[in-house]
C-alpha positions in Angstrom: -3.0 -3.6 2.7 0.9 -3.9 2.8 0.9 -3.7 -0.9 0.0 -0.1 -1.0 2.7 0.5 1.1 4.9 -1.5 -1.2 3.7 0.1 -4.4 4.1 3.5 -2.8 7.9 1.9 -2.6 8.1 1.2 -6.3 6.7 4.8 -7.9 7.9 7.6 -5.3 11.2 8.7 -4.4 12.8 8.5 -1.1 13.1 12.0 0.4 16.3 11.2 3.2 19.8 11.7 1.5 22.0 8.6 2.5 23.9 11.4 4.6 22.0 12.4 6.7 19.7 9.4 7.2 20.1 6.7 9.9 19.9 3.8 6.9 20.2 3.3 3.8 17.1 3.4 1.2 15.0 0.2 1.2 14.8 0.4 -2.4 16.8 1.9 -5.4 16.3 -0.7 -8.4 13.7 -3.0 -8.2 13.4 -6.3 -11.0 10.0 -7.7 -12.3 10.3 -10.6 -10.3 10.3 -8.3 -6.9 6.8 -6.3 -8.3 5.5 -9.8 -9.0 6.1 -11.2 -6.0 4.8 -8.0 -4.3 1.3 -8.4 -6.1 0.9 -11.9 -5.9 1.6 -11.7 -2.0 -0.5 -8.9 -1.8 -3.2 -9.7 -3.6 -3.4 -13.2 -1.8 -5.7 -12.9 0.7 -8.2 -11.2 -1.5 -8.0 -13.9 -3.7 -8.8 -16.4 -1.1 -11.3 -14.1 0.9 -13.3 -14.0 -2.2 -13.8 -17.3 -2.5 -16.3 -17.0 0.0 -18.1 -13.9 -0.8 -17.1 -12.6 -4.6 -18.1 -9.0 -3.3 -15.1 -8.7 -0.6 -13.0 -7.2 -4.4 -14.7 -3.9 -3.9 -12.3 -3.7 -0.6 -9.9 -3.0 -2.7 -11.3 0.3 -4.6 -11.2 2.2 -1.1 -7.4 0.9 -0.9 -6.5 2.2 -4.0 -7.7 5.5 -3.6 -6.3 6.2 -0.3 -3.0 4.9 -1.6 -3.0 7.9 -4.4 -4.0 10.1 -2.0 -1.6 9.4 0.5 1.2 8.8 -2.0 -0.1 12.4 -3.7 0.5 14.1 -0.1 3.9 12.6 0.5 4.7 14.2 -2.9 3.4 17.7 -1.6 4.5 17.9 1.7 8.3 16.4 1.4 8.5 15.2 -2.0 8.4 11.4 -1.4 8.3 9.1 1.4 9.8 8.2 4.4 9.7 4.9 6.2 7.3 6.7 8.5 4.9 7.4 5.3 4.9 3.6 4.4 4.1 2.8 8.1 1.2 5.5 7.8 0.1 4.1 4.6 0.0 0.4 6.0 -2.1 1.0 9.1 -4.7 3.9 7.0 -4.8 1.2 4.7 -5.7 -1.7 7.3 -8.6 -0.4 8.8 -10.0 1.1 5.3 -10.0 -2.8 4.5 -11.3 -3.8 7.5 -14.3 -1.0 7.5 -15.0 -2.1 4.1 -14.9 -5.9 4.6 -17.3 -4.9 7.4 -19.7 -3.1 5.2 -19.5 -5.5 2.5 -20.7 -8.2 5.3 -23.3 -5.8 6.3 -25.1 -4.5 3.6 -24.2 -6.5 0.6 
């Protein structure tokens, strides 16, 4: 869930000139060892939720799209993201995972 947040991080741009912004950007140059530690964090719980139930990976298709889709509004609307877009991204995120761990549960 955080991870699309993060990723978001790694491939868009921040939109706030350090000028006029309140902080500086989170981000500017990021190393492999930062992306790996992202997706191995992020990917964690999966990992150990599907060691229960193999199905609970198809959570992660709905998370992926909304990431796009989010990441492709940002783009549209300001031109990248703000702290307030990872925040939105985070919580859209969260409950996608949580309707779809639901309905894997359910009906699978």
């Amino acid at each position: 869930m955080l991870l699309a947040a993060i990723s978001i991080v790694f491939t868009d741009q921040y939109v706030r000139e350090s000028v006029t912004s309140k902080t500086e950007p989170i981000a500017q140059n990021f190393t492999w060892k930062e992306v790996a530690g992202a997706l191995i964090f992020g990917l964690a719980p999966i990992v150990i939720l599907s060691s229960f139930k193999y199905q609970i990976i198809y959570s992660i298709i709905p998370l992926i799209i909304a990431r796009f889709l989010l990441s492709g509004y940002f783009r549209k609307w300001i031109g990248g993201y703000t702290g307030d877009c990872l925040g939105a991204t985070q919580q859209v995120c969260e409950v996608l995972f949580y309707l779809s761990v639901i309905a894997i549960w359910r009906f699978i």
